[in-house]
VEXRO-425430 format. One line per 8 residues: their letters; for each residue x, y negated, z negated of N, C-alpha, C. Coordinates in pm, whole numbers. Each point is the difference from the previous one (the first is absolute). Layout:
// VEXRO-425430
a) X:Y:Z:X:Y:Z:X:Y:Z; ...
***
This chain:
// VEXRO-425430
xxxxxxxx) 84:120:0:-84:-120:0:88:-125:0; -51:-83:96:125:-123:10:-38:-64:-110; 134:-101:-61:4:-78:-123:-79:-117:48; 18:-111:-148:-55:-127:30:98:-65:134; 145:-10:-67:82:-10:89:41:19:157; -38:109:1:-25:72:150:-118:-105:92; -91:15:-74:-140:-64:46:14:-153:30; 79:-58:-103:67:-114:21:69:-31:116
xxxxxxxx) 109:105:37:65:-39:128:-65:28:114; -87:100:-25:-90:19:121:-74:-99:82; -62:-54:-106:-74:-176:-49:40:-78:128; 127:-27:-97:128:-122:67:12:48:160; 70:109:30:16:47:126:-119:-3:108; -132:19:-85:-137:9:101:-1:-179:16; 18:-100:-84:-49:-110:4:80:-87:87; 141:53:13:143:-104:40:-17:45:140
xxxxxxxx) -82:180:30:51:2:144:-140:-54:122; -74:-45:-96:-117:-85:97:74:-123:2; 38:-61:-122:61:-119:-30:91:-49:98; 146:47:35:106:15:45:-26:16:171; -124:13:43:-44:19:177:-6:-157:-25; -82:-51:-34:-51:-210:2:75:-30:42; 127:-13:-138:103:-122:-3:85:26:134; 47:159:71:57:-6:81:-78:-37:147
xxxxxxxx) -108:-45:26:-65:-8:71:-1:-129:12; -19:-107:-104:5:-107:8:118:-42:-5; 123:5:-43:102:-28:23:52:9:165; -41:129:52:25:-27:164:-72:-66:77; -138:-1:-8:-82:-104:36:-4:-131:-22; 67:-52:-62:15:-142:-68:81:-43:109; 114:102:-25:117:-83:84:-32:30:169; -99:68:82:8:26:95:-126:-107:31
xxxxxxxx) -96:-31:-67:-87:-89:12:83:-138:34; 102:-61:-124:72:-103:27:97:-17:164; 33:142:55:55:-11:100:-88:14:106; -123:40:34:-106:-18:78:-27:-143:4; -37:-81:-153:-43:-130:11:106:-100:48; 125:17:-15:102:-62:74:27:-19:145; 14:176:6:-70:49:207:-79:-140:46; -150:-38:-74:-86:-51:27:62:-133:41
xxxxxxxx) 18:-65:-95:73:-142:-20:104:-16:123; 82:89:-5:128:-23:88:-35:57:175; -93:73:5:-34:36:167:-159:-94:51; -114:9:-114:-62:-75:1:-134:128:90; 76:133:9:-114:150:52:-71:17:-145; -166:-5:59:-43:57:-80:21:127:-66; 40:97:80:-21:142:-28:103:-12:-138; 66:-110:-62:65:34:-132:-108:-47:-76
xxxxxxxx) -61:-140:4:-124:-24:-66:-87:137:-28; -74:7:122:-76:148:-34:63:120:-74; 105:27:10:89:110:-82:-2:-60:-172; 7:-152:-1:68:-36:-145:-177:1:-53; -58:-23:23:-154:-7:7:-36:159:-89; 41:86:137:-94:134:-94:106:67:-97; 87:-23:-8:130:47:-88:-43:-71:-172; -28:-86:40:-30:-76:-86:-109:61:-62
xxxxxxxx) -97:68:40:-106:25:-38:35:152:-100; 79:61:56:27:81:-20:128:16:-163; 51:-130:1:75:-15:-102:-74:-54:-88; -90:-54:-19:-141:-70:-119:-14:111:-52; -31:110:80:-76:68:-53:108:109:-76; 130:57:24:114:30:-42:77:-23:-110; -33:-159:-1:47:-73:-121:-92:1:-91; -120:0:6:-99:13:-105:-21:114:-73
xxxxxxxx) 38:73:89:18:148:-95:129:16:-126; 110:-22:113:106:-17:-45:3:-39:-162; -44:-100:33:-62:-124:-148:-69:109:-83; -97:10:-1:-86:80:-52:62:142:-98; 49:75:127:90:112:-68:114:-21:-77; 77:-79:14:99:-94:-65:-37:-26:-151; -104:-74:-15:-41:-64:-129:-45:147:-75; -73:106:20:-39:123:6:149:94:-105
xxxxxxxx) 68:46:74:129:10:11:43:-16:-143; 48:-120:-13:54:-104:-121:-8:51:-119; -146:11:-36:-70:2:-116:19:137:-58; 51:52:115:76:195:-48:161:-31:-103; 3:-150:12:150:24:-110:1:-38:-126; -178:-55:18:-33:-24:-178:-84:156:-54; -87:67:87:-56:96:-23:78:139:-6; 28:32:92:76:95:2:177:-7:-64
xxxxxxxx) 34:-99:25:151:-36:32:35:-63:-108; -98:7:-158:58:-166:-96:166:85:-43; 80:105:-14:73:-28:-46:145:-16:107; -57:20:123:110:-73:72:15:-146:14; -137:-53:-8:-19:-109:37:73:-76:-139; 21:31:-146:43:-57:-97:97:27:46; 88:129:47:119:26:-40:92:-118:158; -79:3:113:45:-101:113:-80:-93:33
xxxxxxxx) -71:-21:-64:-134:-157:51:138:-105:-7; 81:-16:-61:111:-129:-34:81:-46:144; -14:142:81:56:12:142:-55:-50:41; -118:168:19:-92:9:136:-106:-122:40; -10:-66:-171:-74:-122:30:25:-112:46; 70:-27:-36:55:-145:71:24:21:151; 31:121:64:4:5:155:-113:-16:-4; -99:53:21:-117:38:-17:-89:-157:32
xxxxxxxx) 16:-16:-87:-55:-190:-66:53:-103:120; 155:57:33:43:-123:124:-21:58:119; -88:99:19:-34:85:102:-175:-135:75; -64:-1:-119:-101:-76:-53:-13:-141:21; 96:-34:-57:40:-155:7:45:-67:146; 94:115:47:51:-68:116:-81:68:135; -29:148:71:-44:8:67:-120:-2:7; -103:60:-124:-138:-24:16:-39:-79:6
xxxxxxxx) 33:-112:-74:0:-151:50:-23:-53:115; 84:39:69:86:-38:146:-137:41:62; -24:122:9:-77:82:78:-132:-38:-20; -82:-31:-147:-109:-45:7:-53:-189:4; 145:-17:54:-4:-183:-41:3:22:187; 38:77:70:40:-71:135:-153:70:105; -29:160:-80:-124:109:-2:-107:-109:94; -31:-69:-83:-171:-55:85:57:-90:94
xxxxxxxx) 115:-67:71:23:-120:103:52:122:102; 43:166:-4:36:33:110:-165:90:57; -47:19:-127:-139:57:85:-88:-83:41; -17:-131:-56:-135:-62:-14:-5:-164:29; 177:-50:32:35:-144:5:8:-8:165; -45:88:124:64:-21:106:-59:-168:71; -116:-19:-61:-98:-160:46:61:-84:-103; 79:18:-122:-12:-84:-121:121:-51:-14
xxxxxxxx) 114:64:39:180:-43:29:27:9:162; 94:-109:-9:77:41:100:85:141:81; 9:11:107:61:130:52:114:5:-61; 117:-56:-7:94:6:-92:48:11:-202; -146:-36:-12:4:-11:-107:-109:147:-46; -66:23:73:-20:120:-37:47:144:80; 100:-19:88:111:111:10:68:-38:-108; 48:-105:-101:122:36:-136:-123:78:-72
xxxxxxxx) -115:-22:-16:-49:104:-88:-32:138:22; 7:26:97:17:152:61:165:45:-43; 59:-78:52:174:12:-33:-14:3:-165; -36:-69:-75:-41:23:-119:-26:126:-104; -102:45:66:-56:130:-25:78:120:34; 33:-31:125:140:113:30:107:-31:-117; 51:-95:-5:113:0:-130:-28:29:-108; -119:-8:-76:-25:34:-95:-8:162:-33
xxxxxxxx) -59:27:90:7:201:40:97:33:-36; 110:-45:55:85:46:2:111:-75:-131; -7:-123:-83:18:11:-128:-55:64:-132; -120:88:49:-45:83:-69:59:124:9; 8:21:102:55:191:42:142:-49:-59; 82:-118:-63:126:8:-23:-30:-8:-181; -83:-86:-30:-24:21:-153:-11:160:-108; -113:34:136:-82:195:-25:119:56:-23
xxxxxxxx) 52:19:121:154:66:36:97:0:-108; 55:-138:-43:72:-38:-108:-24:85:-135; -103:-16:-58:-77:51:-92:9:188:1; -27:28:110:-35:175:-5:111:4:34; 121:-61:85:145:50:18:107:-2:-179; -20:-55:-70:72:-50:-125:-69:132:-94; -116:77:32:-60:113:-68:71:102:73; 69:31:149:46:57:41:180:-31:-8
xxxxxxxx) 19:-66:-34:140:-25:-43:24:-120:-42; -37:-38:-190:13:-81:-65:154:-43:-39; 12:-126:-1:90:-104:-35:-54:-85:-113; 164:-63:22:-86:-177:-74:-87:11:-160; 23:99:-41:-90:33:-137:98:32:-114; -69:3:-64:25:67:-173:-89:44:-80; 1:120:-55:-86:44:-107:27:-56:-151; -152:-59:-15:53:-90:-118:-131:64:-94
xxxxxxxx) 8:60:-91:-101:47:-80:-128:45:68; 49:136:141:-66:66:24:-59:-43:145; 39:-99:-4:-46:-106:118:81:-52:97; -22:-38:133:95:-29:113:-16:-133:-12; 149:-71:-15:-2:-172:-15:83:-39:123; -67:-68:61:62:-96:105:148:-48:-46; 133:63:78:73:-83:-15:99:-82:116; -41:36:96:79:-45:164:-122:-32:81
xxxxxxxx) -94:-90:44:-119:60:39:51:23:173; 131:-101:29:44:53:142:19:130:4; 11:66:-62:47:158:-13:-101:74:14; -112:-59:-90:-124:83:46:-79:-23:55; 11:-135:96:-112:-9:126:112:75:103; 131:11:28:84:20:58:59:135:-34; -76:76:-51:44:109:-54:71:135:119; 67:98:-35:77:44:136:-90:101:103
xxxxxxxx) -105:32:-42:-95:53:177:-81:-97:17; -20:-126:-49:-101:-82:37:41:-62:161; 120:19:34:-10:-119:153:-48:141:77; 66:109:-1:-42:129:75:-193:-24:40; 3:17:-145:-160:18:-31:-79:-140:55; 12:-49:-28:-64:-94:71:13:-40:157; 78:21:91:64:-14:137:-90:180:67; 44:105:-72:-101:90:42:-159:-34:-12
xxxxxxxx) -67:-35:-124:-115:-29:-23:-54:-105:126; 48:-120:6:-58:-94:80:20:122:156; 133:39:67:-22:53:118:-82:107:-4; -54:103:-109:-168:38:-24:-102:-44:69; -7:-114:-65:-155:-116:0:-5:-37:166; 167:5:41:-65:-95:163:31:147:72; 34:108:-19:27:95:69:-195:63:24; -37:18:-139:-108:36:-24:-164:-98:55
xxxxxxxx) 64:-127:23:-87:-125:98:-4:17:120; 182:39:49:-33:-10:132:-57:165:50; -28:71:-75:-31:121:58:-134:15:-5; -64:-74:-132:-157:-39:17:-42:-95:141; 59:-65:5:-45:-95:149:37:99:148; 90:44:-33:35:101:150:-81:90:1; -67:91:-129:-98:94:20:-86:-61:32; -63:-110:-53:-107:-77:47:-52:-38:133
xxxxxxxx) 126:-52:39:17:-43:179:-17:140:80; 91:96:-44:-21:107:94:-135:75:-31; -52:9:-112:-190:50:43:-53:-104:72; -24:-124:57:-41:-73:55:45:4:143; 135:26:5:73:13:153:-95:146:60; -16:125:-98:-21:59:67:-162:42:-1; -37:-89:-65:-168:-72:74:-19:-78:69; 67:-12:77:11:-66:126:22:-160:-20
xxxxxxxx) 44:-81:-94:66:-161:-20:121:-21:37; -29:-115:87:140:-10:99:-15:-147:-18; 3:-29:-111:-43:-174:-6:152:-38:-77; 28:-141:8:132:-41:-33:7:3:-130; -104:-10:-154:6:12:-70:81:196:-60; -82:77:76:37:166:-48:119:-43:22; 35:-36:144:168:58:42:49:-92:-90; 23:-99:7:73:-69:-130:36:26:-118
xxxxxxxx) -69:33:-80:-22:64:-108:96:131:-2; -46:58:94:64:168:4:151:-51:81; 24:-71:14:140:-33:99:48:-21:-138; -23:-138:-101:89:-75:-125:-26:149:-98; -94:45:-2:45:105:-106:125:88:34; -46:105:111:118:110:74:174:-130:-9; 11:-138:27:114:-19:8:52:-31:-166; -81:4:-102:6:6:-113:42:115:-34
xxxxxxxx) -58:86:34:55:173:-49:154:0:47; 14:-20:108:98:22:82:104:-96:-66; -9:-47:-43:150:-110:-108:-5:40:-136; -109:29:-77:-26:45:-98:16:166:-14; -33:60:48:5:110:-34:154:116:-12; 51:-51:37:132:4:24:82:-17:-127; -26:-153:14:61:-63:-114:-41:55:-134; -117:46:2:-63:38:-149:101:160:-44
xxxxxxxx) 46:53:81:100:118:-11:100:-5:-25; 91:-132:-8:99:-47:-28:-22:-58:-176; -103:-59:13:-25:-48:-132:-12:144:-87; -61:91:19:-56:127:-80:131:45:-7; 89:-6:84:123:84:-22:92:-106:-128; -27:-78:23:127:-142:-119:-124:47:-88; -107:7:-24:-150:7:-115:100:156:-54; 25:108:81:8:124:-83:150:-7:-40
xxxxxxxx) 90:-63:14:111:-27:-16:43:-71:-131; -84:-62:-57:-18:-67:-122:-152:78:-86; -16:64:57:-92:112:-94:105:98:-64; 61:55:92:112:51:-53:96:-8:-106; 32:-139:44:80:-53:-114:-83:-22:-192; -66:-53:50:-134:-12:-113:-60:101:-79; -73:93:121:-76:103:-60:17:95:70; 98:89:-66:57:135:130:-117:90:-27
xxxxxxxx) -22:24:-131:-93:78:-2:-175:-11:103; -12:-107:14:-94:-23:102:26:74:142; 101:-55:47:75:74:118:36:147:-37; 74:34:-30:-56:146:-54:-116:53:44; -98:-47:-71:-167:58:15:-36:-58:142; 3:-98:94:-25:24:133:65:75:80; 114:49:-48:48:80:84:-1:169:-17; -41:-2:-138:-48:135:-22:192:72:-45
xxxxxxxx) 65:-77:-54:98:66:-28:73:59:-150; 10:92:-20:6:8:-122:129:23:-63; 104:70:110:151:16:-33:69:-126:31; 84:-49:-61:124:-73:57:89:88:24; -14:17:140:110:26:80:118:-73:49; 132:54:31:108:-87:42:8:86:178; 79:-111:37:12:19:160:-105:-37:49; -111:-76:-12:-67:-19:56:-140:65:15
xxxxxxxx) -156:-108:-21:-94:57:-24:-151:24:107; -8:130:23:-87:-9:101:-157:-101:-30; -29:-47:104:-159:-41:-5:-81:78:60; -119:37:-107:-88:52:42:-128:-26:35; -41:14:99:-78:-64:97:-119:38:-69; -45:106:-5:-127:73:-40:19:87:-161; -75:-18:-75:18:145:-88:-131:-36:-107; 16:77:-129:-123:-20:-123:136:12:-88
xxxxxxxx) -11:-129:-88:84:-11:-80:-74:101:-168; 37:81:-20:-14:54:-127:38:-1:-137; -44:-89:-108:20:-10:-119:73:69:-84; -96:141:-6:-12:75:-97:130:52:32; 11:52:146:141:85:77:154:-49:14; -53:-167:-37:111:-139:31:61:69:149; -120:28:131:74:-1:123:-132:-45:100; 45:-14:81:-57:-93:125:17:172:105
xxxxxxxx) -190:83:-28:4:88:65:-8:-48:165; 41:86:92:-67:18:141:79:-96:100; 121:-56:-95:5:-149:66:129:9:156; -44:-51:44:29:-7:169:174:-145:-13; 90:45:-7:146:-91:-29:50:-13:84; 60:-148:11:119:10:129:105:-71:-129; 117:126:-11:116:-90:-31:84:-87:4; 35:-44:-137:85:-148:43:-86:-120:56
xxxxxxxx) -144:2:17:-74:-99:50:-41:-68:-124; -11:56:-65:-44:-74:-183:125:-78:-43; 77:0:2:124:-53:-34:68:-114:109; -55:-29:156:35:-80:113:-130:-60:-63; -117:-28:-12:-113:-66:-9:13:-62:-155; 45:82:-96:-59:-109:-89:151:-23:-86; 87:35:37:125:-31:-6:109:-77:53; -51:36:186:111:-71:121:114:40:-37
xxxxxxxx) -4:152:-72:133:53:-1:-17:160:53; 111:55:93:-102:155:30:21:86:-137; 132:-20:-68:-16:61:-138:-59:10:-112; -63:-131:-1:-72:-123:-97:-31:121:-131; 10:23:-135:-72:86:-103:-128:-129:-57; -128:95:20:-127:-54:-95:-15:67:-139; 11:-28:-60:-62:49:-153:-136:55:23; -19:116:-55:-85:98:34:-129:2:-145
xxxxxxxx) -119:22:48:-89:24:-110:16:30:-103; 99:122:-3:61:53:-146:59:-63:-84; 46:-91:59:119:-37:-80:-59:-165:-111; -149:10:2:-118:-68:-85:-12:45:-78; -57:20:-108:-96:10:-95:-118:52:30; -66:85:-2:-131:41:97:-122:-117:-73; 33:-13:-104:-122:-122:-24:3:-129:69; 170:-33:73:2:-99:56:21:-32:129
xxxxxxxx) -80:133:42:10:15:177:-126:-17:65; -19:-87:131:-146:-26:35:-14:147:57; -137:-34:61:-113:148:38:79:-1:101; 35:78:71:101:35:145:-111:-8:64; -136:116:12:-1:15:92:-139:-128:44; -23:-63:-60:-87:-143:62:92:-116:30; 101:-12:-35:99:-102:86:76:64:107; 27:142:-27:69:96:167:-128:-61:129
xxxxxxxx) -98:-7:-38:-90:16:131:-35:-135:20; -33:-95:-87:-24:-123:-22:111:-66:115; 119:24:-43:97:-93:82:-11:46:121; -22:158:53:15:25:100:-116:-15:106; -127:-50:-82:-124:4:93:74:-206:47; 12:-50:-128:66:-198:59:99:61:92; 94:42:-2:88:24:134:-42:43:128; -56:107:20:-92:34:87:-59:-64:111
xxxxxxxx) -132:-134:-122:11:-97:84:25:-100:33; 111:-29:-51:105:-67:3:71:1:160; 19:118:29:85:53:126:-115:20:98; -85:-8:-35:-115:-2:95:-44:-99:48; 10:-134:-111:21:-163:59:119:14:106; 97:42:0:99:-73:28:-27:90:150; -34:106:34:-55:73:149:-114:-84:82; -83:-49:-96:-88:-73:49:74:-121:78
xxxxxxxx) 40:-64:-119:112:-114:72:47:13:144; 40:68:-9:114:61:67:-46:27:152; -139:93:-23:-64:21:135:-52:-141:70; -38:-62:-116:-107:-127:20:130:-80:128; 108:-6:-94:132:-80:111:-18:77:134; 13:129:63:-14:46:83:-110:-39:93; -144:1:-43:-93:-14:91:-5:-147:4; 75:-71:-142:-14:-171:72:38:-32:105
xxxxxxxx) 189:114:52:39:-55:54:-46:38:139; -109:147:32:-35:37:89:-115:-60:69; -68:-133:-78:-127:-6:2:-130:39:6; 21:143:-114:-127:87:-25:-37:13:-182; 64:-166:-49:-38:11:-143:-161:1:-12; -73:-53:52:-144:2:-20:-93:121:78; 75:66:89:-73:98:79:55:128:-64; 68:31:-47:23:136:-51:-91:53:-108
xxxxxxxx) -109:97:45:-82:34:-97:10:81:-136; 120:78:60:38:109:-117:136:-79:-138; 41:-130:45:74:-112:-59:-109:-86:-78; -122:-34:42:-159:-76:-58:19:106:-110; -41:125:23:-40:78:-129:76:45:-65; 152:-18:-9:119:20:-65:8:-175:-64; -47:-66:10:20:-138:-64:-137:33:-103; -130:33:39:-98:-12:-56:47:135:-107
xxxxxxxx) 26:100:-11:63:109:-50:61:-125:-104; 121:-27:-53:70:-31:-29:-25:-164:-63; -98:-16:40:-64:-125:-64:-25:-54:-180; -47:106:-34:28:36:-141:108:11:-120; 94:53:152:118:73:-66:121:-40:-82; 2:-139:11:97:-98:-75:-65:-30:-106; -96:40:-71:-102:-4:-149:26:95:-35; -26:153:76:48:120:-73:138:19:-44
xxxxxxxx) 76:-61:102:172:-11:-38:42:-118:-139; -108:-58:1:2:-121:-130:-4:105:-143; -175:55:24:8:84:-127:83:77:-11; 33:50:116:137:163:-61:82:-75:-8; 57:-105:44:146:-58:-105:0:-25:-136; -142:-90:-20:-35:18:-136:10:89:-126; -102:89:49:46:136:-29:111:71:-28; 126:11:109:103:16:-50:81:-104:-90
xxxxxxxx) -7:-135:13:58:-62:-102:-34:10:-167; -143:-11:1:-58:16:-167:20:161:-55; -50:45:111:71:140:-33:86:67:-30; 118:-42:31:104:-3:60:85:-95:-170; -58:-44:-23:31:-68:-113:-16:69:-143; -98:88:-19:-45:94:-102:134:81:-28; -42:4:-135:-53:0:-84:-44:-149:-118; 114:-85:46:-23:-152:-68:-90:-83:106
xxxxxxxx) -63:-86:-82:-31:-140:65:28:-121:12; 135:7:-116:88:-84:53:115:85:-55; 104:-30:137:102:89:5:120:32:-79; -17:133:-66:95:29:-102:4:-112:-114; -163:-46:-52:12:-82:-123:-145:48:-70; -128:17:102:-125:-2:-84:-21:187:87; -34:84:-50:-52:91:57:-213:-10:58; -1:39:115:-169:-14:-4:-52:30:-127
xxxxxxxx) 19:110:-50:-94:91:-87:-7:-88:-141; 107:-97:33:22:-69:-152:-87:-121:-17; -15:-71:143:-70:-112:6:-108:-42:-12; -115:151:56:-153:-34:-2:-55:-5:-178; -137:-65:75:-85:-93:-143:-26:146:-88; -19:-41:-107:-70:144:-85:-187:-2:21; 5:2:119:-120:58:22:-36:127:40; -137:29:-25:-30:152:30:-11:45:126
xxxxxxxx) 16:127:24:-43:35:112:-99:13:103; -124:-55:-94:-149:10:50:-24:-153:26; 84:-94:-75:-51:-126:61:114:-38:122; 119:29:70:49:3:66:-109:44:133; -15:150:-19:-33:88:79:-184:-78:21; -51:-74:-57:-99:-34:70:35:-136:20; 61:-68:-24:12:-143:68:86:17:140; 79:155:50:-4:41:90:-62:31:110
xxxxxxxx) -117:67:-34:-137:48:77:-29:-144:63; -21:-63:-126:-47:-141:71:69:-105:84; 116:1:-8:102:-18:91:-65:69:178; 37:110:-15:-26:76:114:-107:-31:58; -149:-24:-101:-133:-37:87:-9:-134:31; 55:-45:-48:-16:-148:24:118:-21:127; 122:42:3:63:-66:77:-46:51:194; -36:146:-52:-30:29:112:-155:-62:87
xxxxxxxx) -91:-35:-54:-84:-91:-7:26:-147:40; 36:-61:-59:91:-140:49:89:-11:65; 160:76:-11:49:-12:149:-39:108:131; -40:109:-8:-88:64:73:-51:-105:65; -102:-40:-57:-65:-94:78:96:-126:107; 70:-79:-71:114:-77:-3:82:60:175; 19:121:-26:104:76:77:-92:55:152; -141:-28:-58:-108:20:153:1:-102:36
xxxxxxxx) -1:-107:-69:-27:-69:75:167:-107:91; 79:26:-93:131:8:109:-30:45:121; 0:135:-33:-21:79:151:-88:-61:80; -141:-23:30:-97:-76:69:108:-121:32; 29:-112:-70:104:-48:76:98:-14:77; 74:107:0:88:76:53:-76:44:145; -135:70:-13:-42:77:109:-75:-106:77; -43:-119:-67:-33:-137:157:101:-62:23
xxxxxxxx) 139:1:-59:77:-84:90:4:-124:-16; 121:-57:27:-36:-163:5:-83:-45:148; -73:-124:-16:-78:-40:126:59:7:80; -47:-2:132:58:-66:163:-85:-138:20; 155:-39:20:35:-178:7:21:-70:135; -23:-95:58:69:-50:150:122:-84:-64; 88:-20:65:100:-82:-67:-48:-107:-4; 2:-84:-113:-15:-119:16:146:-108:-34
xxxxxxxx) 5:-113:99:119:-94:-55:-32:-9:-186; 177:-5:-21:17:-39:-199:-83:-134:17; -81:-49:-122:-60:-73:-30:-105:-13:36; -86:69:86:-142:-45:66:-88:46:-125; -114:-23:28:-143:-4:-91:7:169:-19; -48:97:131:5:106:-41:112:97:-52; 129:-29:22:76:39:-55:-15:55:-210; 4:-157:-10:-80:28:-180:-145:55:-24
xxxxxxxx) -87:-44:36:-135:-9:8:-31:151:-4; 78:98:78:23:142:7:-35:73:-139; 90:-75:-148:15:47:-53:-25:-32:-121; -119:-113:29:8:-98:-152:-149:33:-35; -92:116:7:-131:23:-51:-18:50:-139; 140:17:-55:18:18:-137:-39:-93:-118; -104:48:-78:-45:-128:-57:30:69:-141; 51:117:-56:12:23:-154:104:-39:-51
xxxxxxxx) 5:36:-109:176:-60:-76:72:112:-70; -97:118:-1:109:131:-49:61:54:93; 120:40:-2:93:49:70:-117:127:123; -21:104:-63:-72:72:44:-165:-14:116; 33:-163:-16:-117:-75:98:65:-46:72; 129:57:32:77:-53:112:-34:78:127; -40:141:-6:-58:132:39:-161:-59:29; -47:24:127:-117:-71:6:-70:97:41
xxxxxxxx) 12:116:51:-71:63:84:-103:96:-90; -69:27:31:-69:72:-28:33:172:-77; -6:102:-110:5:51:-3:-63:168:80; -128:-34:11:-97:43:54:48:32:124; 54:-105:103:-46:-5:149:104:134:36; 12:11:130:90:87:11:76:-10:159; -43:-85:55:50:-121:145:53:-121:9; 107:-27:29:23:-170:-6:-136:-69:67
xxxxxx) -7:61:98:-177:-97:58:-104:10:-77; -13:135:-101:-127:-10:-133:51:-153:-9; 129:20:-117:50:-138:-89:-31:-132:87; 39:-1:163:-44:-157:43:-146:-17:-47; -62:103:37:-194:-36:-33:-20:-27:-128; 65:64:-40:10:-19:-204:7:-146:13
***
């Protein structure tokens, strides 16, 4: 029977991984909205207007969740979490707080002039508030980051009667996986944007839209993958390179290894890492490849599972598969890429049908590669929750198991209910598309006029369409 504890992390993990889709969603959308609305300004083609238009719609509604699950979230470190939260609130809070101060700020001070100011500011003055909102995203994903990186390899502290006291705070916003972690995280968010917009474009391409808005869209995403995706493999490799150094034992458990061997250590591609057996049955090795990859030496020795504490070794076999399902598609971005360059250069990026449903395939897939990194990192981190100072098991509230376990249930019905809902109605957005536009010259009447029928002031009334309908032409009659 699982503990209070157990139920607790279960909690956290069910709540962070609805949570953790938003912020990366809006973080890439922010900034791709700001470069659409620029497009606009500087060529003066609608088809960026119309793009920054339904993107927009689509991020209201993203960010409102975001928000929502966020605040949700939180309240798990007074309930569940009070004795971590005593033993690191002195930290985790103050990031936390200037997380608050400076980007939510940002984001809900600039929020109503990029959805709702397009008749009320100037064109320049309300592209800085789009630019706005993008910066702020992204001084948030550096605050978050800061905060959960210093739990993954704390600095800058002292235990002072049981308690973690601030004593460098450069040390611990700057702590040593935080630049990794954060430089992977953000190329996440836009890896995982531009693959939502390319799936998007290509179900539309291959319903027959040949309008300048699809191709656009599906052109800036695919050349997004194609610089990004790449690069994000370089980063994961410097990311596991300083995991190493940090937390071997983590590495260890993705790799399913349990001997330290000398001469060099095979990687194994496939296997079931086994606890009880301390071996990684069935598993499929190429030698000396474990030791060139996370070493850059062919001899390289890893410290092996054994050579832990068994109380202080994570679960092998949910971070063995975890990392390897994020890699996966990881390398599956980077094929996509890859082909996408080919038929650009052949001129059959929009006509290749079996390339449409390999984008639409794969559309998702930079969210699933979000959670399984996740996954392997928190995981991957166990048995502590903050590293080699607080153990999990030590931290949760002394509550029971029955009030955990039903403020759980309710978790589950409720969230699936509200973002369920939330997450249909994404999709319906997603499935009409942004409008078809004639170009109009920058500055004319219809150019704005396009896009200014927005009359609410919550973020989420930035989203106009109809839930119900299920046609962009329903929504015009709407």
């Amino acid at each position: 029977m699982l503990t209070a504890t157990e139920l607790a992390r279960i909690q956290f993990a069910f709540t962070i991984s609805f949570h953790i889709v938003f912020p990366a969603l809006s973080i890439g959308l922010a900034s791709f909205i700001a470069v659409l609305e620029g497009a606009w300004l500087k060529t003066g083609e609608t088809v960026y207007l119309n793009l920054c238009r339904f993107w927009s719609r689509v991020f209201a509604v993203g960010f409102g969740m975001g928000v929502v699950s966020g605040v949700v979230m939180s309240y798990q470190f007074g309930t569940n979490w009070s004795v971590f939260s005593n033993y690191a609130g002195s930290v985790t809070g103050p990031l936390l707080t200037y997380e608050v101060l400076t980007a939510f700020f940002l984001e809900a001070g600039f929020l109503g002039i990029m959805l709702f100011g397009w008749e009320k500011v100037g064109r320049l003055a309300h592209f800085g508030a789009t630019v706005m909102v993008a910066v702020g995203t992204l001084v948030s994903m550096f605050w978050i980051l800061s905060s959960n990186s210093w739990m993954q390899t704390p600095a800058g502290y002292a235990v002072v009667n049981g308690r973690t006291v601030p004593i460098d705070w450069f040390a611990i916003v700057f702590n040593p996986s935080f630049p990794y972690r954060l430089v992977h995280m953000g190329l996440s968010a836009f890896l995982a944007t531009a693959l939502l917009v390319a799936g998007t474009a290509g179900w539309h391409l291959l319903k027959g839209r040949r309008d300048a808005a699809i191709k656009t869209s599906f052109s800036m995403a695919l050349g997004m993958l194609l610089v990004l995706a790449p690069l994000q493999a370089l980063v994961g490799d410097a990311h596991g390179l300083n995991t190493l150094r940090y937390q071997p034992a983590k590495i260890a458990a993705i790799e399913g290894i349990w001997e330290t061997e000398q001469g060099g250590i095979a990687l194994n591609l496939f296997g079931i890492p086994d606890a009880q057996a301390e071996a990684t049955r069935h598993a499929l090795s190429i030698p000396h490849l474990g030791s060139l990859i996370l070493t850059h030496s062919w001899n390289g020795t890893i410290r092996g599972l054994k050579t832990f504490a068994p109380q202080d070794r994570p679960y092998s076999l949910i971070v063995f598969w975890s990392f390897r399902v994020m890699v996966a598609l990881g390398l599956a971005m980077i094929a996509l890429a890859l082909v996408s360059l080919v038929l650009r250069r052949t001129g059959r990026l929009y006509a290749s049908a079996w390339f449409l449903r390999a984008c639409v395939l794969m559309g998702p897939a930079g969210f699933v590669a979000l959670l399984a990194g996740w996954v392997t990192t928190e995981a991957g981190r166990q048995p502590w929750l903050v590293y080699g100072l607080l153990r999990t098991a030590q931290a949760a509230s002394p509550v029971s198991r029955q009030q955990v376990g039903v403020s759980l249930l309710i978790y589950v019905v409720v969230y699936f209910l509200v973002f369920g809902t939330g997450i249909y109605y994404l999709m319906k957005l997603l499935r009409n598309g942004p409008g078809i536009t004639e170009h109009t010259p920058l500055g004319e009447p219809e150019a704005i006029g396009a896009i200014t029928t927005w009359s609410g002031r919550r973020p989420l009334s930035g989203a106009d369409e109809l839930i119900e309908s299920t046609t962009l032409e329903e929504n015009r009659h709407a």
